[in-house]
N, C-alpha and C positions, 0 to 999 in steps of 0.2 A: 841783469835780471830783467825778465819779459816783462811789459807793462801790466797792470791788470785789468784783464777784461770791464768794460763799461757794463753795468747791471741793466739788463736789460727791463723796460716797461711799456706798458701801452702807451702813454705819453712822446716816449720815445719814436716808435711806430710809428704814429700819427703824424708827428713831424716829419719823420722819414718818407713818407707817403703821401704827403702834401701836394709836392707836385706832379704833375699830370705826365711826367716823363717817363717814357719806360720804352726799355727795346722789345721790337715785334719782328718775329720772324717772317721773311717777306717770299720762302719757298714753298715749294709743293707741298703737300700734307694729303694725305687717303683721310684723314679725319681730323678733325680737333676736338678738344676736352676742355673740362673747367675742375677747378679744385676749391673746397673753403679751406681758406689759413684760419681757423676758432681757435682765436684766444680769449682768455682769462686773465685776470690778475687775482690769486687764491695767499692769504699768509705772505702779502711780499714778494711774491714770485709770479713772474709773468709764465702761464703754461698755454701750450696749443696742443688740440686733439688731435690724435692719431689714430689710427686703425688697422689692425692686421688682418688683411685680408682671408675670406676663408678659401679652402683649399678643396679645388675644385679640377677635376679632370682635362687635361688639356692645354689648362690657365698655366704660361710659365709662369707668372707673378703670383701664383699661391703660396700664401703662408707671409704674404712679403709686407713691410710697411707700408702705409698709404696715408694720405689726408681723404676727406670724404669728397665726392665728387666723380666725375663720367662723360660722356662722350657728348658733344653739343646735338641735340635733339630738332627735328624738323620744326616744331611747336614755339621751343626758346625762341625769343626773341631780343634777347641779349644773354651775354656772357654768365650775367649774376641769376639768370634764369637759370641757364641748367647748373650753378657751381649750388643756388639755394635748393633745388628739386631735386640734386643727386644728394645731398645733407638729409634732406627728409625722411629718403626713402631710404639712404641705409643707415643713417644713426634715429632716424626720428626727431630729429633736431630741428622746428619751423623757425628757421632765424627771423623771418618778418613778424609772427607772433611774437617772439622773445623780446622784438626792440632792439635787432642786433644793429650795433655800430660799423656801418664799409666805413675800411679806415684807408682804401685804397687796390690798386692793384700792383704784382710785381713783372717780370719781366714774363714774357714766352717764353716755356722750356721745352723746346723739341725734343724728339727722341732722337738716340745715335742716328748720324744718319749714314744712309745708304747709297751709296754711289752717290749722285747730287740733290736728295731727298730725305726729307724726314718722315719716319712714318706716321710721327704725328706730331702736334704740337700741344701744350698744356698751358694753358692760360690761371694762375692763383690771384685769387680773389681775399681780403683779409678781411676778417670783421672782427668786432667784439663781442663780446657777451658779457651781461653779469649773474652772479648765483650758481648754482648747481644742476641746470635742469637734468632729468633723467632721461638716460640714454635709450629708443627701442632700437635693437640690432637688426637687421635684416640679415638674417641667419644665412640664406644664400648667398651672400657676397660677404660680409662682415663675421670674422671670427670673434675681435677681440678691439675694446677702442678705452682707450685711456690717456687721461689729461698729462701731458709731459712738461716737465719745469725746464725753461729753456738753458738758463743759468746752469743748471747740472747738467743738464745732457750734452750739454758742447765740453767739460771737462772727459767726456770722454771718449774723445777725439781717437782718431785710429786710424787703420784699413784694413781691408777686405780684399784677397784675390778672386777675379771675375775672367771667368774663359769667357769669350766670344768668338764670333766665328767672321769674320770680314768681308768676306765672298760667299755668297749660299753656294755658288757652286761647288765650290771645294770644301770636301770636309776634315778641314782644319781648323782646331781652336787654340787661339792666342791666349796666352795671361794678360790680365789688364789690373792694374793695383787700383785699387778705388778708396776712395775716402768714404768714413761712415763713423757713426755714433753707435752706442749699446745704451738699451735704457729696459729693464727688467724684462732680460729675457728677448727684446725683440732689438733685430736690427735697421736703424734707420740708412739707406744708403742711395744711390742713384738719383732720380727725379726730385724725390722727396728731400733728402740731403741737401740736393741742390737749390730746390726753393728756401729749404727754410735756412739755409746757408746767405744765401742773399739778406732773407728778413734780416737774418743776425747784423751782416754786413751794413745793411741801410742803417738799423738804430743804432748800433754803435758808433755812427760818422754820423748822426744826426747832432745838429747842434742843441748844445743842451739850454 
């Protein structure tokens, strides 16, 4: 019988993110980005915000899961600059107002890369929050954003088949099996997966 999962907490987290270690992608990039990982602790349960993007002409990632967050800006002057400014503008969420707890950063996540290149890399940023503040959506990028309980959503572990296409030149697309979560209705999968795949990974190996 498999062990069972350590229940995840902010406490957890915090320890996990303690140290200042973390892997940075050291290639090319056309851009970079930031992300907020916003958690909660609600009834015992540690949740992080999500967001389904709205669906927008052109955007392959419409309709797709997302954390809040966007592309590093000329103005940022650090990371947690644009991961708190891209929060504002599309959940309405001023984490400096709120008192939000950096509980740390996690690793780079590139995007697939391409020939010897990524086309971007995504930097997440974790903080905390306490209470319920209320969400303003930014309708043009944000469909849909709700608190996910971390503890259930990983019981609903899975995959996903994903064509890609390996060469722009040639147009051929591969199956690629991918790992993803289900959480009402929306699917968490790729970048996002993969960040909060790691969070899970860090507090659970964090010492208790």
């Amino acid at each position: 019988m498999a062990p069972k999962p350590v229940s995840l907490t902010l406490d957890r987290v915090a320890r996990a993110l303690r140290s200042p270690e973390r892997w940075t992608y050291e290639g090319d990039v056309r851009w970079r980005a930031a992300v907020a990982v916003i958690l909660r602790e609600r009834d015992g349960a540690l949740e992080v915000l999500v967001i389904r993007r709205a669906e927008r002409a052109g955007d392959r990632w419409s309709g797709h899961a997302a954390l809040p967050g966007g592309k590093v800006s000329e103005s940022d002057t650090s990371i947690d600059d644009t991961a708190l400014r891209e929060t504002l503008e599309e959940v309405g969420l001023d984490l400096r107002a709120l008192g939000a707890r950096r509980l740390g950063q996690l690793d780079d996540h590139p995007s697939l890369k391409q020939r010897s290149w990524a086309r971007f890399t995504v930097v997440p940023v974790v903080y905390a929050i306490e209470g319920d503040p209320p969400l303003t959506l930014d309708a043009r990028e944000v469909a849909e954003a709700m608190w996910v309980p971390l503890d259930e959503v990983r019981r609903t572990q899975g995959s996903m088949l994903w064509w890609f296409r390996p060469v722009k030149a040639i147009p051929v697309k591969l199956p690629m099996r991918l790992p993803r979560w289900q959480w009402r209705g929306l699917t968490i999968w790729g970048l996002t997966y993969g960040m909060l795949r790691e969070l899970m990974d860090r507090a659970e190996s964090a010492e208790p």
